[in-house]
C-alpha positions in Angstrom: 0.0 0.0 0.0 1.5 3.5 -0.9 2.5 5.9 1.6 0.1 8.7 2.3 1.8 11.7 0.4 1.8 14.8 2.4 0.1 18.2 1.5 2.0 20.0 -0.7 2.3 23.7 1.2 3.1 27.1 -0.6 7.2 28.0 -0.7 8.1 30.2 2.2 7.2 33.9 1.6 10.3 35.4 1.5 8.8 39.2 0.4 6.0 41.2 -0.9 6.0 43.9 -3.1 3.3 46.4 -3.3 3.8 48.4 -6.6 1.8 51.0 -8.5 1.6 54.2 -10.4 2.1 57.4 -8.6 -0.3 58.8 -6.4 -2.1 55.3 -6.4 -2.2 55.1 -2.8 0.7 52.8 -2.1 2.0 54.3 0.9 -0.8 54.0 2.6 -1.6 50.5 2.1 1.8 49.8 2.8 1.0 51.8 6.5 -2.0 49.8 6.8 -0.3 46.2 6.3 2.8 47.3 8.4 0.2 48.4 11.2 -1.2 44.8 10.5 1.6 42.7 10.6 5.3 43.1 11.5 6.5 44.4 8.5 9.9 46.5 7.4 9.2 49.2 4.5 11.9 48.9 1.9 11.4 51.5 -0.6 11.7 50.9 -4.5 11.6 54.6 -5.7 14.7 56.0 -7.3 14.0 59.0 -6.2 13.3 58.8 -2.2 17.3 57.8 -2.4 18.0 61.6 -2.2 18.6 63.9 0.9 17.0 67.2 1.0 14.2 66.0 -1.8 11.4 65.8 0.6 8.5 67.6 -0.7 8.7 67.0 -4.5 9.0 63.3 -4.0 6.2 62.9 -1.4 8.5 61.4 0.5 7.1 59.3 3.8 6.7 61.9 7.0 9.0 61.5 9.8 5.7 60.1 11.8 5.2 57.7 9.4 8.9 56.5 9.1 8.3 56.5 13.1 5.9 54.3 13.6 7.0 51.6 11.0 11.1 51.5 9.7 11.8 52.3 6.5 14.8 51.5 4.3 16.7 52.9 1.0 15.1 56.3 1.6 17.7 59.5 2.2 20.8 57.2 1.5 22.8 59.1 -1.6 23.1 63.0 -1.7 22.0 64.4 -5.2 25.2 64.5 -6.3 25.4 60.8 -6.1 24.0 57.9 -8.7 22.2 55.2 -8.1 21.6 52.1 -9.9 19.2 49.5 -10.8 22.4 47.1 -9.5 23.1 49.1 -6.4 19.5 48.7 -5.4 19.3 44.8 -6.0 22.7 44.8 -3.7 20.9 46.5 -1.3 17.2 45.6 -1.3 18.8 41.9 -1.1 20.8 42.5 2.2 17.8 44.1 3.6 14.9 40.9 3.1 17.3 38.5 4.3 18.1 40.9 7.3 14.6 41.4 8.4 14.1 38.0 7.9 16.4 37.3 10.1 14.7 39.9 12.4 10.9 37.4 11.9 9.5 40.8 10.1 8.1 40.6 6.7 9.7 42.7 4.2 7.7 45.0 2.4 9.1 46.2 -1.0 6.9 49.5 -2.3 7.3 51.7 -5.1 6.8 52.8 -8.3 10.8 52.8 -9.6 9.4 49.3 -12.0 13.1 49.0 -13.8 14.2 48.4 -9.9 11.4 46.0 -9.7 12.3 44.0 -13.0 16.0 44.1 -11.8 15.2 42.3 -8.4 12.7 39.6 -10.2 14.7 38.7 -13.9 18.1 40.4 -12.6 20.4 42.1 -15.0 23.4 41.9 -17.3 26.7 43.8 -16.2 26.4 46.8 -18.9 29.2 48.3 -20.6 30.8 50.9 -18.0 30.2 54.5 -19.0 32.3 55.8 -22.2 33.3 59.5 -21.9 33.9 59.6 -26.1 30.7 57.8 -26.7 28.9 60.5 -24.2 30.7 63.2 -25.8 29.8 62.6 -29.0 25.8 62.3 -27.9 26.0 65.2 -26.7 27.0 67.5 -29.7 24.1 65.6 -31.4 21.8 66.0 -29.1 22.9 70.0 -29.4 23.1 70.0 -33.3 19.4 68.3 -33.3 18.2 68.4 -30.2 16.6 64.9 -27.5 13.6 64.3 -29.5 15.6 63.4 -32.8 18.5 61.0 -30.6 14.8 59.5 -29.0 13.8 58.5 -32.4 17.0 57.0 -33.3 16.7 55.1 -29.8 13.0 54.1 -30.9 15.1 52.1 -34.2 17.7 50.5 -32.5 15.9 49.9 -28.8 12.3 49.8 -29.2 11.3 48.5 -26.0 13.7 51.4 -23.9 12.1 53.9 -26.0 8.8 53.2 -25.3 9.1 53.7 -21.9 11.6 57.4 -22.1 9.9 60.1 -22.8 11.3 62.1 -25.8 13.2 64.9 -23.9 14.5 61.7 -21.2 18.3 63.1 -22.0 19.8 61.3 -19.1 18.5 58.1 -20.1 18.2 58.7 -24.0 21.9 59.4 -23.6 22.5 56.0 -21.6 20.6 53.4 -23.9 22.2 54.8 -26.8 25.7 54.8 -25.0 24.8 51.1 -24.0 23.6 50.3 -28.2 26.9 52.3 -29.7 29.2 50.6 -27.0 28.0 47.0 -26.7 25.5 46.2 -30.2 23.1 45.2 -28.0 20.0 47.2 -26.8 19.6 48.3 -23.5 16.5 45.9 -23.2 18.5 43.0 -24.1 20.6 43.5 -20.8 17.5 43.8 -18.8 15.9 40.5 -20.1 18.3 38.3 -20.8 17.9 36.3 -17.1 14.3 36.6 -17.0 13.8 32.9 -18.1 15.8 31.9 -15.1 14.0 34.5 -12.1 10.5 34.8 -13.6 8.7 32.5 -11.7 8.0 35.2 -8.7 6.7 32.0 -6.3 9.8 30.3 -6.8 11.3 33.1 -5.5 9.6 33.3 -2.7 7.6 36.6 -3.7 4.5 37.8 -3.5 3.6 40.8 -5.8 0.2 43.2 -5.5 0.0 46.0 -8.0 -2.8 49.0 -7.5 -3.9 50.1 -10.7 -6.9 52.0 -11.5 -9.5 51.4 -13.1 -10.7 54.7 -14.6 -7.1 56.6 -15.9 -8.9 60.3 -15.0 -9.1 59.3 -11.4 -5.6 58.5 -11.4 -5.4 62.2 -13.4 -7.4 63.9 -10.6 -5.0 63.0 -7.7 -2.1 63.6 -9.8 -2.9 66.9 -10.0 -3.9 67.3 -6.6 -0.9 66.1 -5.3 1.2 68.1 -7.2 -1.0 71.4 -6.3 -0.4 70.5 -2.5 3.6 70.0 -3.1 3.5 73.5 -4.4 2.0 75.1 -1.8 4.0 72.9 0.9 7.2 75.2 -0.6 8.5 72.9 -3.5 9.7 75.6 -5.3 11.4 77.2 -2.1 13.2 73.4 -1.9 14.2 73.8 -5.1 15.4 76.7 -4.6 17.2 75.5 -1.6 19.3 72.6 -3.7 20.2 75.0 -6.5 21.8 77.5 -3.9 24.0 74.6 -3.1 25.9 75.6 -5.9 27.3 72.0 -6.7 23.9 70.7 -8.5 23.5 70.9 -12.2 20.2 70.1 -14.2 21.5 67.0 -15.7 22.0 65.2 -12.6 19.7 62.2 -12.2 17.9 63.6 -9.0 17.5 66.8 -11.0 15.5 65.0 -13.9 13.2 63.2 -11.4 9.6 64.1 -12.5 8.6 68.0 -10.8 12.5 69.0 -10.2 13.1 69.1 -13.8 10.1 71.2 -14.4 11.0 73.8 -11.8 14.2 73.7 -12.4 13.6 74.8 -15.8 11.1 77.5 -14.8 14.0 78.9 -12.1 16.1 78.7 -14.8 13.7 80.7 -17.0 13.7 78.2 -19.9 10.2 77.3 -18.4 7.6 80.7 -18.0 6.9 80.1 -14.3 3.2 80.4 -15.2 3.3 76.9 -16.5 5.4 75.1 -14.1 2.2 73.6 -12.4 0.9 72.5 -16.0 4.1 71.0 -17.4 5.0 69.3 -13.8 1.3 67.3 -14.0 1.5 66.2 -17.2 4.9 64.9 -16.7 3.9 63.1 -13.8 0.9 61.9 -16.0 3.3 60.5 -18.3 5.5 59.0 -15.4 2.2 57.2 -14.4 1.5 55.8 -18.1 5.0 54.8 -18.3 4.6 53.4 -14.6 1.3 51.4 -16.1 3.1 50.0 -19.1 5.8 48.3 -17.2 3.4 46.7 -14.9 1.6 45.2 -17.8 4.9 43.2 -18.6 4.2 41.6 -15.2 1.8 39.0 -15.3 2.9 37.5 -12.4 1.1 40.3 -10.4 -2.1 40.4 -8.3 -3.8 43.6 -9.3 -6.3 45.7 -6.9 -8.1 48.6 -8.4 -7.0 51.3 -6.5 -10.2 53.4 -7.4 -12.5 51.2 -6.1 -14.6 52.5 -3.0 -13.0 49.9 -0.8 -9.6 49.6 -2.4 -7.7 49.0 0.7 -9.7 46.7 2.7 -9.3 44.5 -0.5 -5.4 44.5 -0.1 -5.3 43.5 3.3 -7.7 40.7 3.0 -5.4 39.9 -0.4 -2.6 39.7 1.6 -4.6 38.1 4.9 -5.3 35.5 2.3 -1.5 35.0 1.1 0.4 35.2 4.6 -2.6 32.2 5.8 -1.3 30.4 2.7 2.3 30.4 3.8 1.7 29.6 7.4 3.3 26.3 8.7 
């Protein structure tokens, strides 16, 4: 007679990630399911890295970093870089160290490329070329982002989709990455996805809030964005630039909202349409946000605009942490 096989039981859950467009409401589900269970915040935003960008990042309040711990937020100056492979490095030593503390670590963002990276990992890319850079630059003068976005759009058609066409930072990169290696940048960031794909082999659990209805997504945008302004966003601005060691091109200074009032400080942007030109950049952020997580099937979606959006995430994840229980 055959021996009784056991029940199979789920994998252990090593994280969960909560990701989602801007202004969908993500920190404060991740509040809630921190204030639920013993959780660590470990934030996935390329832009909380930065010191003294508080305001135009909506950065968590020093109450709510309080009350639950965060990580990977205020950790590089603006000076500094930081990378898709810095943050795997990182986000890494963090899960298995609370872990190791019996919390549950809590991945939230909206930075998807630093998503993708922890998932599929990535290719070591060709190291920064000064000649290569250089030479993009004098074409980018000659004929301007838009035109080098196209050319990106020919070779790369998967990076372009998600750059906008005045991106120069990261036009400039993927084309550096194309002219130095013959490979697109895309090919670098896909090329292990058949071996990390499988999120539940990995021991990770991944809720996405996305809306259901784009234009209330659109209204919150805007409102957000009207409250940064009159919490003295321009006055922080203000504040990095009299630094005197920043410089537009920087990548904290092309994060969605700096760029714009940069611009207008500088006077390439009438100041009159700083508020207009910041929302719809952060619109486009959200559709380029949108467009990743689409690529993510793996991914339990909430509708964040639904009238009782956040009682279905914690009975979501009630559900999954019941699942992995011993």
């Amino acid at each position: 007679m055959a021996t009784p096989q056991a029940p199979e039981t789920a994998p252990p859950l090593r994280a969960l990630c909560l990701a989602g467009p801007t202004a969908a409401g993500k920190t404060a589900a991740a509040l809630a399911i921190a204030a639920r269970w013993p959780a660590e915040i470990i934030s996935v935003d390329s832009a909380l890295v930065y010191r003294g960008m508080d305001i135009g990042t909506a950065k968590p309040s020093a109450a709510e970093r309080a009350a639950v711990p965060h990580h990977l937020i205020d950790i590089r100056d603006p000076q500094q870089a930081y990378s898709a492979a810095e943050f795997v490095r990182d986000a890494e030593a963090l899960i298995d160290a609370i872990r190791g503390r019996g919390r549950l670590p809590l991945l939230v963002g909206g930075t998807m490329l630093y998503f993708k990276a922890l998932f599929d990992g990535l290719d070591d890319m060709p190291a920064a070329d000064p000649a290569v850079r250089a030479a993009l630059e004098a074409e980018a003068a000659a004929r301007g982002w838009p035109a080098l976005h196209a050319e990106l759009a020919r070779v790369d058609p998967v990076t372009a989709a998600r750059l906008a066409p005045a991106d120069s930072q990261r036009i400039q990169r993927a084309l550096e990455v194309w002219r130095v290696s013959g490979r697109p940048m895309s090919a670098f960031h896909t090329s292990n996805t058949g071996a990390k794909s499988d999120l539940s082999a990995l021991g990770i659990a991944l809720f996405s809030l996305e809306p259901q209805d784009r234009a209330w997504l659109h209204e919150r945008i805007a409102r957000r964005f009207d409250a940064m302004l009159a919490a003295g966003f321009l006055d922080e601005v203000l504040a990095l630039r009299a630094r005197g060691d920043l410089h537009a091109e920087l990548p904290a200074m092309r994060c969605v909202g700096y760029r714009q009032a940069w611009e207008a400080l500088d006077g390439t942007l009438p100041l009159a349409e700083l508020r207009d030109r910041g929302i719809f950049a952060t619109r486009q952020l959200a559709k380029r946000q949108l467009t990743w997580l689409r690529s993510m099937p793996a991914r339990t979606v909430v509708a964040c605009d639904a009238p009782q959006a956040l009682d279905t995430v914690l009975d979501r994840v009630a559900t999954l942490l019941q699942g992995h229980e011993a």
